[in-house]
C-alpha positions in Angstrom: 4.6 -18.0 -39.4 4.8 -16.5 -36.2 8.3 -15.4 -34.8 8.3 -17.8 -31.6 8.2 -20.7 -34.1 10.5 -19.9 -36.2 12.6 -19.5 -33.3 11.4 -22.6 -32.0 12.3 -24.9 -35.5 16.1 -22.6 -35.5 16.2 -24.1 -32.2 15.7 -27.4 -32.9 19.0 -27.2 -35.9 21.0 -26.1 -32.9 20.4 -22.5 -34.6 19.7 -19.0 -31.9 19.2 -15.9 -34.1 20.7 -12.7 -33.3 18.2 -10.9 -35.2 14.2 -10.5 -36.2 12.3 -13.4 -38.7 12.8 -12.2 -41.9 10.6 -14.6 -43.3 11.4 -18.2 -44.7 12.8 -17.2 -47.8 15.6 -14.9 -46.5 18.9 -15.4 -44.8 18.3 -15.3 -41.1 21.7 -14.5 -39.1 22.4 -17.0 -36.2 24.4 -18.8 -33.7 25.1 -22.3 -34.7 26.1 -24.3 -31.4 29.6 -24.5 -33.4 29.7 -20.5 -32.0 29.9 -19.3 -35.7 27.0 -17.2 -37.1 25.7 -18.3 -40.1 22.9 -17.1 -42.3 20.8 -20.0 -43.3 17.2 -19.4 -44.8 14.0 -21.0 -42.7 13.1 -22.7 -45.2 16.1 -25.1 -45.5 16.8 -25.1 -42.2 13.2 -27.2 -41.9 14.4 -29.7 -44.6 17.3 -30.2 -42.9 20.0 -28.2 -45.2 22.2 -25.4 -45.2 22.2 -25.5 -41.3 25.6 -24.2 -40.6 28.7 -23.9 -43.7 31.5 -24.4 -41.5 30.2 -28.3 -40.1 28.7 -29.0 -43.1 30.5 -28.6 -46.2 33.4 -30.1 -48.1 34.6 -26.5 -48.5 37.0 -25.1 -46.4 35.1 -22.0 -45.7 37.8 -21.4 -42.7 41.1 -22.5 -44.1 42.7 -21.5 -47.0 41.0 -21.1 -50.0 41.3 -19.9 -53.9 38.8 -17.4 -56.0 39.0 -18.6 -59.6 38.0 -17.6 -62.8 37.8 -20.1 -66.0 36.5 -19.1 -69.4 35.2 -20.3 -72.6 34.4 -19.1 -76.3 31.5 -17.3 -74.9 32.1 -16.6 -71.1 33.7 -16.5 -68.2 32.9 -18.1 -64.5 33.6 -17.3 -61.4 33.8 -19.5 -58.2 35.9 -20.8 -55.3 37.3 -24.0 -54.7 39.7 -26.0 -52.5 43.7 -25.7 -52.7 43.7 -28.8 -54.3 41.4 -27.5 -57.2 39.8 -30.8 -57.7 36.9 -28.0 -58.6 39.2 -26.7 -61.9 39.4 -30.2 -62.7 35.8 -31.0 -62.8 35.2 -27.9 -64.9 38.0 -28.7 -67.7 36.1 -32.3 -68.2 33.3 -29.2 -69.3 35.1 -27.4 -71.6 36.5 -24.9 -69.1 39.9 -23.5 -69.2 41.7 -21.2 -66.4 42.2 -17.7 -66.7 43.3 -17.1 -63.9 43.4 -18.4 -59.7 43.8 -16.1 -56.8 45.0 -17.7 -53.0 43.3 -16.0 -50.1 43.8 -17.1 -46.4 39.6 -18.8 -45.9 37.4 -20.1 -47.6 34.9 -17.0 -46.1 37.8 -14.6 -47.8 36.9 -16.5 -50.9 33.3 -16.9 -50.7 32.5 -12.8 -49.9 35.0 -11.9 -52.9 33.2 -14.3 -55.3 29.3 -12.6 -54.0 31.0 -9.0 -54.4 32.2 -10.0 -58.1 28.8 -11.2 -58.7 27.2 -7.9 -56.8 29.2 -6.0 -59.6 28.0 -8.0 -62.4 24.4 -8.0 -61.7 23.6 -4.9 -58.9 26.3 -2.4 -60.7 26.6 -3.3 -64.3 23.2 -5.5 -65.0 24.9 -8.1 -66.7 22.7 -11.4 -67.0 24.4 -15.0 -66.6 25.9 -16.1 -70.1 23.8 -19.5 -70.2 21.1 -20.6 -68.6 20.2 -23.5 -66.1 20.0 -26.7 -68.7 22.6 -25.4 -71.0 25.0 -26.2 -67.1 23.9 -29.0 -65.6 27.3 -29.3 -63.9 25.7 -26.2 -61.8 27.2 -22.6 -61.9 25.1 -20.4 -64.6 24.0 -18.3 -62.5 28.0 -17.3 -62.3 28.7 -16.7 -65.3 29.0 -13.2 -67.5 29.6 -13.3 -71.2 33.1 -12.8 -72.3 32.5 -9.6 -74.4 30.5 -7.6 -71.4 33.3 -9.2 -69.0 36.9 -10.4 -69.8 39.3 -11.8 -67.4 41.8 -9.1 -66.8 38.6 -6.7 -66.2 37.4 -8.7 -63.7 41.1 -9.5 -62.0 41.6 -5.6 -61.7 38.3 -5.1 -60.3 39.0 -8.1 -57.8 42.0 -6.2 -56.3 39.8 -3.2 -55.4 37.4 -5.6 -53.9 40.3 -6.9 -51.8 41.5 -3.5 -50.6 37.7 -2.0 -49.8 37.3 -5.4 -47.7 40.4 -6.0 -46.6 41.0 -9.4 -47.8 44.9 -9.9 -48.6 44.9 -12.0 -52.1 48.0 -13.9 -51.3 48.7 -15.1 -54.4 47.6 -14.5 -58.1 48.3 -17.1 -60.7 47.7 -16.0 -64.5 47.2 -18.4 -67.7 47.2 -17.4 -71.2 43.7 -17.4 -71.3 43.5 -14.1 -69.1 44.1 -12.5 -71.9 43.4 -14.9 -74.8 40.1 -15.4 -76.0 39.1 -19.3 -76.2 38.4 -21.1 -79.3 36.5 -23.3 -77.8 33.1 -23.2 -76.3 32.0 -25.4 -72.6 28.9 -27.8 -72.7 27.1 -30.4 -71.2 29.2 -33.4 -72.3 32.1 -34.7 -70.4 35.9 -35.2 -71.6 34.7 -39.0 -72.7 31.2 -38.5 -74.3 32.9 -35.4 -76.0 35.6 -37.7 -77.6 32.8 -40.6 -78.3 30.7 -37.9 -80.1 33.9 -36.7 -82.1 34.5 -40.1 -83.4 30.9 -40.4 -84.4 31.5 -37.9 -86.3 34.5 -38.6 -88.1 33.0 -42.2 -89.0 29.8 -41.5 -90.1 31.4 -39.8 -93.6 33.6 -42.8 -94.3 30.1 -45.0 -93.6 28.6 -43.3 -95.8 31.3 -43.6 -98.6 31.5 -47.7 -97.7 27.3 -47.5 -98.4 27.6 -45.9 -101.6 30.2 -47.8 -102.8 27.7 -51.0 -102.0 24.9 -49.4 -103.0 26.2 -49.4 -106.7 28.8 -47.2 -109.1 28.8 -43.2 -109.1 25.4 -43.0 -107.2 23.6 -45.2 -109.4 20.9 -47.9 -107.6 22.5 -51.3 -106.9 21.4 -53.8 -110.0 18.9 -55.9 -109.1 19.4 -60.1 -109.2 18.0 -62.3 -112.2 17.8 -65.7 -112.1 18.8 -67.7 -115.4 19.2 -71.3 -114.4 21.2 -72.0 -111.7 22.6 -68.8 -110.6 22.2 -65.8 -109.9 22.8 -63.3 -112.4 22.8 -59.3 -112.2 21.9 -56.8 -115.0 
């Protein structure tokens, strides 16, 4: 597409560029009519997305903010959330458990610490996301790194660097037990409530089959079939 569109459709999202098309695909820095620049793609700009982070988003991209990282038997995630950490709480339903939370001033603070982690994991160290697409459907694979190639306090200490090379204050840094202590447990696709129904299952479907085999006739042997003698019903 020629550049003068593009510009044209930017315009039309309330969008001005400050630099050259990169193509559809790729973040294109502009003005929003908020004054912020923002980088959305062409692409989603023309279906009407991603037009400008700060006006619309539930995240808080500038007031405060937290960087967490929560873990399971196999890996560990990275992300950002709100200071109310409804975010955490959405996770645990998953399986996920804290390692450890980090309070930084904006949600931008959080947000360019979290793509720097990920830089590291991928860019630096080639480490591949622990699970893929359909094994998350609660989204977030694609930050993820498996425990053994990444543990918490490895990622915490390279966190701080990150913080002093960018100079991004982390305010506060709150550590569970499972910064340091491997979960037993591993996340999935099931929620708190369809993980307990699925637990029950289990546990009944042995006494079920006990309560059949009992009916079903005496140390495994096939229930005795009925023979009529007269008027009732007799079994042999």
């Amino acid at each position: 597409m020629p550049e003068v569109d593009a510009r044209a459709m930017m315009a039309k999202k309330g969008l001005d560029p400050v630099e050259p098309y990169p193509g559809s695909g790729r973040p294109w820095a502009s003005r929003h009519v908020c004054g912020r620049v923002v980088t959305p793609t062409l692409g989603n700009v023309a279906q009407g997305k991603g037009i400008c982070r700060y006006c619309f988003s539930d995240f808080p991209y500038d007031g405060p903010a937290v960087l967490y990282l929560i873990a399971d038997l196999h890996a560990v995630k990275i992300g950002c959330a709100s200071p109310n950490l409804r975010r955490l709480s959405d996770h645990r339903r998953f399986g996920w458990v804290t390692a450890w939370t980090v309070d930084v001033a904006t949600g931008d603070d959080a947000y360019n610490l979290e793509q720097a982690i990920l830089s590291w994991w991928r860019d630096e160290l080639g480490i591949e996301p622990a699970y893929e697409s359909d094994q998350l459907p609660q989204t977030g694979y694609s930050e993820t790194a498996r425990w053994d190639e990444m543990d918490p306090r490895r990622v915490l200490t390279k966190l701080r660097q990150l913080g002093d090379k960018l100079g991004i204050p982390l305010l506060h840094i709150k550590e569970t037990e499972s910064a340091t202590k491997r979960p037993l447990t591993a996340a999935d696709a099931l929620g708190a409530r369809a993980r307990a129904a699925q637990s029950r299952l289990s546990e009944t479907a042995p006494r079920a089959s006990r309560r059949s085999a009992r009916h079903s006739g005496v140390q495994g042997q096939p229930p005795r079939s009925p023979h009529r003698a007269g008027r009732g019903v007799e079994y042999r």
